[in-house]
C-alpha positions as a Python dict, from the first residue, in 0.01 Angstrom:
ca = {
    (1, 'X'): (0, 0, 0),
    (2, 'X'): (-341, 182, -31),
    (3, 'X'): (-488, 207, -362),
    (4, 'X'): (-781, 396, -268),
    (5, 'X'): (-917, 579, 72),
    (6, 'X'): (-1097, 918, 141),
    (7, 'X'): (-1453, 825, 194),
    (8, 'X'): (-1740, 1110, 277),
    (9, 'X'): (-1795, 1069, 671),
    (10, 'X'): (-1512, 851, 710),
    (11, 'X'): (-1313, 784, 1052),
    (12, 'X'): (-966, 703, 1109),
    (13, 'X'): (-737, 646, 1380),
    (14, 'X'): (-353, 543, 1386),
    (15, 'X'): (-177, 515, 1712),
    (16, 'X'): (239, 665, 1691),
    (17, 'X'): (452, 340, 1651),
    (18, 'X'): (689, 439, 1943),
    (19, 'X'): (330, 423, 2123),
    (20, 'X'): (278, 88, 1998),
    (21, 'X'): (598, -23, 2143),
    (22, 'X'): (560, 131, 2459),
    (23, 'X'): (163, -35, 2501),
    (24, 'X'): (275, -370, 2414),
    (25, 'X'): (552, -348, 2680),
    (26, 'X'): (239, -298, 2960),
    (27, 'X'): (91, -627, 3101),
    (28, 'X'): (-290, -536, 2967),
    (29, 'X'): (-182, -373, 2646),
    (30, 'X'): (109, -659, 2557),
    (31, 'X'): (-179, -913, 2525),
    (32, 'X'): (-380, -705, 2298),
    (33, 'X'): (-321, -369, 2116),
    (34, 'X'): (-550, -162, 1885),
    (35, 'X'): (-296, 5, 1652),
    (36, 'X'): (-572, 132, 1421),
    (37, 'X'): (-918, 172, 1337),
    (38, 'X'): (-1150, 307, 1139),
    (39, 'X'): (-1497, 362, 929),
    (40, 'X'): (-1529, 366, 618),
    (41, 'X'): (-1917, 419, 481),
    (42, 'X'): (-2062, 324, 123),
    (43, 'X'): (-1643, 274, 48),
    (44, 'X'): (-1668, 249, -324),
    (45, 'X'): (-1363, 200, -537),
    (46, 'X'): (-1216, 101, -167),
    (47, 'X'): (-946, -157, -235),
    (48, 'X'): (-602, -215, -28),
    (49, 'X'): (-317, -493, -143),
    (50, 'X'): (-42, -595, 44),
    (51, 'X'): (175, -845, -69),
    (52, 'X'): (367, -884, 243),
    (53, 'X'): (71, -836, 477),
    (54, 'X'): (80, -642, 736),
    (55, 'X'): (318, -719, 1151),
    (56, 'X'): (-92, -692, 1300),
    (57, 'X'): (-415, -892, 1242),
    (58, 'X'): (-663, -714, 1035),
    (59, 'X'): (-1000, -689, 1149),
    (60, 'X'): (-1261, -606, 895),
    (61, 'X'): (-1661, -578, 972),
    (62, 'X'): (-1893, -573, 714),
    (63, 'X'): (-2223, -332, 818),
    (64, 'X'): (-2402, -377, 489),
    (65, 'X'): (-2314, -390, 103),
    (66, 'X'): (-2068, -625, -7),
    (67, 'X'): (-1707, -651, -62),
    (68, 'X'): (-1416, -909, -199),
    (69, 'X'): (-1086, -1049, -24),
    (70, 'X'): (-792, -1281, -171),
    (71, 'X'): (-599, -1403, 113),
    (72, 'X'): (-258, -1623, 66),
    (73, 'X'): (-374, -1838, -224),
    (74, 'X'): (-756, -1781, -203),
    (75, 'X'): (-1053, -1570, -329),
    (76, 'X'): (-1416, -1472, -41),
    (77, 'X'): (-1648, -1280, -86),
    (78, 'X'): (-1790, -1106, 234),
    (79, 'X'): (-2147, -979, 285),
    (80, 'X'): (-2324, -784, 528),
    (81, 'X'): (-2306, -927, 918),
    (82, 'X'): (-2001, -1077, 830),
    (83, 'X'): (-1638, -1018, 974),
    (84, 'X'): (-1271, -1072, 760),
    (85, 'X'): (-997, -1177, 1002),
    (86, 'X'): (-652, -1158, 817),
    (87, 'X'): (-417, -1320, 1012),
    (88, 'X'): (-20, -1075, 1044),
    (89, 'X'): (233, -1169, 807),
    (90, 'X'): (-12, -1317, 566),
    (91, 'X'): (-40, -1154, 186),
    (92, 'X'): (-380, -1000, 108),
    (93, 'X'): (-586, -794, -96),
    (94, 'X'): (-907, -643, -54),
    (95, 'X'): (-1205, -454, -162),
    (96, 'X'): (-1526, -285, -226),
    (97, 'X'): (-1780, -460, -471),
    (98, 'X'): (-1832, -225, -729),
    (99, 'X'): (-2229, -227, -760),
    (100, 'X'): (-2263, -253, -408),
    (101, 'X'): (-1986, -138, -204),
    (102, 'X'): (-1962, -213, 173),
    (103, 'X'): (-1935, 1, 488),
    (104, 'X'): (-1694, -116, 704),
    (105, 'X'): (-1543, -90, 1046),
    (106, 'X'): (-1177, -182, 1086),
    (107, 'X'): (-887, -217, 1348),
    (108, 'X'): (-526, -382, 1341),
    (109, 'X'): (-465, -587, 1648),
    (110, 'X'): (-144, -694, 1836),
    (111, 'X'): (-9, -842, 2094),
    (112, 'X'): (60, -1202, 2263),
    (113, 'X'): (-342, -1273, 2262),
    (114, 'X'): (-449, -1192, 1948),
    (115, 'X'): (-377, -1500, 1754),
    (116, 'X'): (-529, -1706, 2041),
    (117, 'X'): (-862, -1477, 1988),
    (118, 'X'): (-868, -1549, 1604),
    (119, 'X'): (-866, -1908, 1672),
    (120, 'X'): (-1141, -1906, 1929),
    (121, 'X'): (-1329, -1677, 1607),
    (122, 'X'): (-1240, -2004, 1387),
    (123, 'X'): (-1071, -1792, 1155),
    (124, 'X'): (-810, -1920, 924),
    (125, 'X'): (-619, -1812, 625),
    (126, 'X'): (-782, -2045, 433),
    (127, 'X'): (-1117, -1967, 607),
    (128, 'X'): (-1052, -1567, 706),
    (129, 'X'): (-1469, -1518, 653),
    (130, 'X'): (-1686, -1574, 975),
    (131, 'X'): (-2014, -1466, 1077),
    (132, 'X'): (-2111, -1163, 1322),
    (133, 'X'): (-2467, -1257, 1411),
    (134, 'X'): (-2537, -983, 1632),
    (135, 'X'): (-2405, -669, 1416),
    (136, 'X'): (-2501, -379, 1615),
    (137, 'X'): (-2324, -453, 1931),
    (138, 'X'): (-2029, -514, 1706),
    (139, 'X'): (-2084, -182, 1517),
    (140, 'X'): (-2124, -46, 1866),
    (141, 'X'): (-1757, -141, 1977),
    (142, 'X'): (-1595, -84, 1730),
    (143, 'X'): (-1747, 268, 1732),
    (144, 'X'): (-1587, 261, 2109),
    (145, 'X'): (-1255, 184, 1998),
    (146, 'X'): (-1229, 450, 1713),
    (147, 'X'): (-1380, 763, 2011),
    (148, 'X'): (-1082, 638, 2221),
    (149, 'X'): (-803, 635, 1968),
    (150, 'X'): (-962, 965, 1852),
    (151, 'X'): (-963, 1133, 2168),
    (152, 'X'): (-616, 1062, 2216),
    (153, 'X'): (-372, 785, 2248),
    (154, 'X'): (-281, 760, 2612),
    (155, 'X'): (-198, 497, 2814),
    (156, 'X'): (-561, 511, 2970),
    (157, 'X'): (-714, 531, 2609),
    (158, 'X'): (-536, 218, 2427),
    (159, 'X'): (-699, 56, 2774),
    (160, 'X'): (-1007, 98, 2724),
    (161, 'X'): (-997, 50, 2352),
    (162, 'X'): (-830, -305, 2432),
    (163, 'X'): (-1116, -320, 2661),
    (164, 'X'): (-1382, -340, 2375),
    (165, 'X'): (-1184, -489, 2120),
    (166, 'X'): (-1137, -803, 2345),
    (167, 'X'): (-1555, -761, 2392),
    (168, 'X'): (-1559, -756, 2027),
    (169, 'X'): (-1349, -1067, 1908),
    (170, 'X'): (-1480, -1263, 2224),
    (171, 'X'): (-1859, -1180, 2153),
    (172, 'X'): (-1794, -1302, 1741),
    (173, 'X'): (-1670, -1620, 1900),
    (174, 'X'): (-1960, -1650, 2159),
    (175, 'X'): (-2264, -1554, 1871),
    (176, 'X'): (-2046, -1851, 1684),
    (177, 'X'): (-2070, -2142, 1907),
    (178, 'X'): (-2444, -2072, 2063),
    (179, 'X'): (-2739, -2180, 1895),
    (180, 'X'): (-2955, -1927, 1674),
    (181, 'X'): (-3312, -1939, 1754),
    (182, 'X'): (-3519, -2235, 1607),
    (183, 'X'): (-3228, -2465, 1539),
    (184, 'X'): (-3187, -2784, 1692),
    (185, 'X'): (-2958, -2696, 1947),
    (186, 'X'): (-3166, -2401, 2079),
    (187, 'X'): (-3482, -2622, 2115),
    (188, 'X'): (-3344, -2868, 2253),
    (189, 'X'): (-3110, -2603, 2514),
    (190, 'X'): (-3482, -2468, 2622),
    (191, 'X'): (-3657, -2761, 2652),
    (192, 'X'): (-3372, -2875, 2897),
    (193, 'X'): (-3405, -2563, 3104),
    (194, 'X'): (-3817, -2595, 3104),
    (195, 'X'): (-3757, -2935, 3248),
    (196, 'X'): (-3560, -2873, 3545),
    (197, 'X'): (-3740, -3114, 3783),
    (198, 'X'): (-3707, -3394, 3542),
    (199, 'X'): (-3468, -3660, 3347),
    (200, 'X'): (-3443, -3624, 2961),
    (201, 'X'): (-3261, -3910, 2787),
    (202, 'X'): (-3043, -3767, 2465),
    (203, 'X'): (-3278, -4017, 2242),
    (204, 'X'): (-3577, -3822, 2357),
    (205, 'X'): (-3438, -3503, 2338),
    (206, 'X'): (-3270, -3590, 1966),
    (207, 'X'): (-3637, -3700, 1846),
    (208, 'X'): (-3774, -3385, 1971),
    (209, 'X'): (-3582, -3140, 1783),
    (210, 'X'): (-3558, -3386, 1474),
    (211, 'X'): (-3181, -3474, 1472),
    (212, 'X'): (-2982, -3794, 1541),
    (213, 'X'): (-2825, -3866, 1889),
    (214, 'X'): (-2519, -3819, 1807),
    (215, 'X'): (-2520, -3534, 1629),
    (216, 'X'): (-2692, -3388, 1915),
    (217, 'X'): (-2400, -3449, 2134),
    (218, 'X'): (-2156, -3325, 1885),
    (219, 'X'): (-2408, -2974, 1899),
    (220, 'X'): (-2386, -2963, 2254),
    (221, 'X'): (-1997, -3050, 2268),
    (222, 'X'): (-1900, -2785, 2050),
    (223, 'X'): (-2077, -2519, 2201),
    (224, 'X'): (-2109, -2611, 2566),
    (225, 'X'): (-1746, -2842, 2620),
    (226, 'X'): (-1947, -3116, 2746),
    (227, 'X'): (-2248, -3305, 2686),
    (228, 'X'): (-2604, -3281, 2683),
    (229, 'X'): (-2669, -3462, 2986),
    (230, 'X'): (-2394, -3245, 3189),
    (231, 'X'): (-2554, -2934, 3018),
    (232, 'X'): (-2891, -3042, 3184),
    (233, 'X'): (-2722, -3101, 3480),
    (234, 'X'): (-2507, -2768, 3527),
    (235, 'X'): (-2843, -2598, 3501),
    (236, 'X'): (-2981, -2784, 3758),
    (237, 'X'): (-2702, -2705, 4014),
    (238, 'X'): (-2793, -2355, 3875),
    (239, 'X'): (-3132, -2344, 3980),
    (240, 'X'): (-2978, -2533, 4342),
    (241, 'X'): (-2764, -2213, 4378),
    (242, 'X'): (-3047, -1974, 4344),
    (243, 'X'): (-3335, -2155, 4572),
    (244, 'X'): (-2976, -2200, 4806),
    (245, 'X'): (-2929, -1804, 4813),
    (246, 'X'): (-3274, -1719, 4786),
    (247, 'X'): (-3497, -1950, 5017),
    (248, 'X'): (-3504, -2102, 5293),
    (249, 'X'): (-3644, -2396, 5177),
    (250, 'X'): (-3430, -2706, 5332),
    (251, 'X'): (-3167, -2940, 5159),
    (252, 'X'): (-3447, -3209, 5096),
    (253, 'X'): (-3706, -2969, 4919),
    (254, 'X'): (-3484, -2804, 4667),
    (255, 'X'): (-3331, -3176, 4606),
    (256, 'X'): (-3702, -3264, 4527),
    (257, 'X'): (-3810, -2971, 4348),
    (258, 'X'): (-3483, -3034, 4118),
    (259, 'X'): (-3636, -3428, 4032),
    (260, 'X'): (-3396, -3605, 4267),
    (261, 'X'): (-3558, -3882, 4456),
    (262, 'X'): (-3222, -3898, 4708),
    (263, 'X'): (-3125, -3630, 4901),
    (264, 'X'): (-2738, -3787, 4920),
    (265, 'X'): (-2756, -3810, 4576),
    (266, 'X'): (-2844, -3454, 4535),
    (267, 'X'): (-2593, -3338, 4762),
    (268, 'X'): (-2323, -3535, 4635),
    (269, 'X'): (-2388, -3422, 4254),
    (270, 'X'): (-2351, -3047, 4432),
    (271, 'X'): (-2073, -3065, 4581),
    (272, 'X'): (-1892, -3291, 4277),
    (273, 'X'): (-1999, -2946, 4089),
    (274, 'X'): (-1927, -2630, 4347),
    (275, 'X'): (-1664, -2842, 4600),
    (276, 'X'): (-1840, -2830, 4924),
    (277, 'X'): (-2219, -2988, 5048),
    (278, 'X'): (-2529, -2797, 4990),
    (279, 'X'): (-2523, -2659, 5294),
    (280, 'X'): (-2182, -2502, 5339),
    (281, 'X'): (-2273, -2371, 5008),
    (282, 'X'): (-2582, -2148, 5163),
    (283, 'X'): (-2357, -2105, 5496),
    (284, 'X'): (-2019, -1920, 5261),
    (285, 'X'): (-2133, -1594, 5339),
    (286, 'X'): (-2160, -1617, 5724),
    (287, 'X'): (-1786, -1578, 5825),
    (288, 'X'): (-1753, -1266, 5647),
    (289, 'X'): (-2052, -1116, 5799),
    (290, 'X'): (-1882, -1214, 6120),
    (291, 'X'): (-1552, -1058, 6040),
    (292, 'X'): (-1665, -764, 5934),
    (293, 'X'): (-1877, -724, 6267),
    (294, 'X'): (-1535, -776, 6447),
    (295, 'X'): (-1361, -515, 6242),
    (296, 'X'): (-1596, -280, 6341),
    (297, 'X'): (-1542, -337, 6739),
    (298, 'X'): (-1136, -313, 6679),
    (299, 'X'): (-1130, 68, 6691),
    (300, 'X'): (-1345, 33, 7028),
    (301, 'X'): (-1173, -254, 7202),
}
C-alpha cells in the first residue's frame, strides 16, 4: 500500500503479471526475475508499508541522504552506500528521513535464485541492512535494468535486465567478502602476491599486518574458502599458468622462479591444483591446433 510516490525526475517500471508468469516459466528468467524497478531522487515524504509484504524480494539502494526501515519485528536506519534487502513474504515499512531524504534505486526480484543471492549478500530479516562499497557500478545497473524494463518488456528485455540484476546482487556480495584497502586482510593479500618466489608463515604474515594468527585465518577463510597458506599458493600456480602460456622458459626455471627448491615438488603441487603435470598443461592447446589443420584439408581430400 503506497503512502506516498510522485517524485520530480522519478523512474518507474512494472512488468504485466501475466509477463511475470510467463518469464519465470523460461529456464534464465525462472531463476531470477526483475518485476520492477525504479528511481526515486531527493524522495521526501517517501514512505511505503506493507503488512503482508510483498510475493518478491525488495531491493532498495541508497545513493545518498538517508532513510528508515522496520522489518518483521525490527527498526534500521540506512545511509548512503548502503543497500535494504527485504526478504518476500516478510512485513515491512519504509521511508524517507525527513531532514534528509534519500535517493534511491529499487527493483522486486523473483524466481528460484533469488533467496540463494540474498544469502550470499548476508542479508537477513533481522539484518536486511548491508553495505554497497562500490556505489556507482551499482547505481550503474540498476540504471540498466530500469532502460530495459522501460524500453519494453520482452522476452529479450527481462534477459538482459536479469543479466545486470544478477551483476548487481553478486557484485554487493563480492565488495562484502574482499578486503577494503588498508585493512588487515588487504595487506596481508598484497604482501602474499609481492612474495611469489618465497614462503610466508601465517605468524609472520599475522605480525605484519598487526592481527593474531588466527584471526588471520578466519579473514582469509571467509573471504577466500580456504586458508592463507592455500591463498599464497593458488597465486603461485597463477603466476605457473602465465610463465606456462607465456614463455618458454622450462619446467625447472618457472619451479625456481616460483621459490621451489624441487622440481617434483613443483610439479606435483600443479597438477594437485589444474589435474595434469606442468607440461601437459603448456601442451592443451596443441591438439586443437592440429584438428583444426585437419578440418581444413577435409573439403580437399
Amino acid at each position: 500500500m503506497p503512502l506516498q510516490e510522485g517524485f520530480r525526475g522519478q523512474r518507474m517500471a512494472s512488468v504485466p503479471r501475466p509477463l511475470v508468469a510467463e518469464a519465470l516459466r523460461r529456464p534464465i528468467t525462472g531463476r531470477l526475475l526483475v518485476t520492477d524497478a525504479g528511481y526515486y531522487p531527493d524522495a521526501a515524504d517517501h514512505r511505503m508499508h506493507r503488512p503482508r509484504g510483498t510475493p518478491e524480494v525488495v531491493l532498495i539502494v541508497c545513493a545518498s541522504g538517508l532513510g528508515w526501515a522496520r522489518v518483521g519485528s525490527g527498526m534500521h536506519r540506512i545511509g548512503a552506500w548502503q543497500a535494504l534487502v527485504i526478504p518476500r513474504g516478510v512485513a515491512h515499512e519504509y521511508g524517507a528521513d525527513e531532514r534528509d531524504p534519500w535517493t534511491i534505486w529499487w527493483a522486486h526480484l523473483m524466481g528460484s535464485d533469488v533467496s540463494k543471492l540474498a544469502d550470499c549478500m548476508e542479508a537477513t530479516t533481522e539484518r536486511p541492512v548491508v553495505p554497497v562499497r562500490a556505489i556507482d557500478r551499482a547505481v550503474a545497473l540498476l540504471d540498466e535494468i530500469v532502460t530495459c524494463l522501460e524500453r519494453d518488456q520482452s522476452p529479450v528485455r527481462l534477459l538482459g535486465a536479469a543479466g545486470s540484476a544478477w551483476k548487481l546482487l553478486t557484485q554487493i556480495s563480492v565488495d562484502r567478502l574482499l578486503p577494503e584497502p588498508g585493512d588487515p586482510l588487504q595487506r596481508a593479500m598484497s604482501h602474499l602476491a609481492e612474495r611469489l618466489d618465497g614462503k610466508v608463515t601465517v605468524p609472520e604474515l599475522a605480525r605484519l599486518v598487526g592481527v593474531s594468527p588466527s584471526h588471520l585465518s578466519t579473514l582469509f577463510r571467509r573471504a577466500t574458502g580456504g586458508g592463507v597458506l592455500a591463498h599464497h599458493t593458488a597465486l603461485r600456480m597463477g603466476k605457473a599458468r602465465q610463465l606456462l602460456d607465456t614463455t618458454n622458459a622450462t619446467v625447472t626455471e618457472i619451479a625456481s622462479e616460483l621459490g621451489f627448491d624441487d622440481a617434483f615438488y613443483f610439479s606435483r603441487v600443479f597438477r594437485k591444483h589444474h589435474g595434469m603435470s606442468p607440461s601437459s598443461f603448456r601442451r592443451r592447446h596443441v591438439g586443437y591446433e592440429v584438428a583444426d589443420a585437419a578440418f581444413e584439408v577435409w573439403p580437399h581430400g
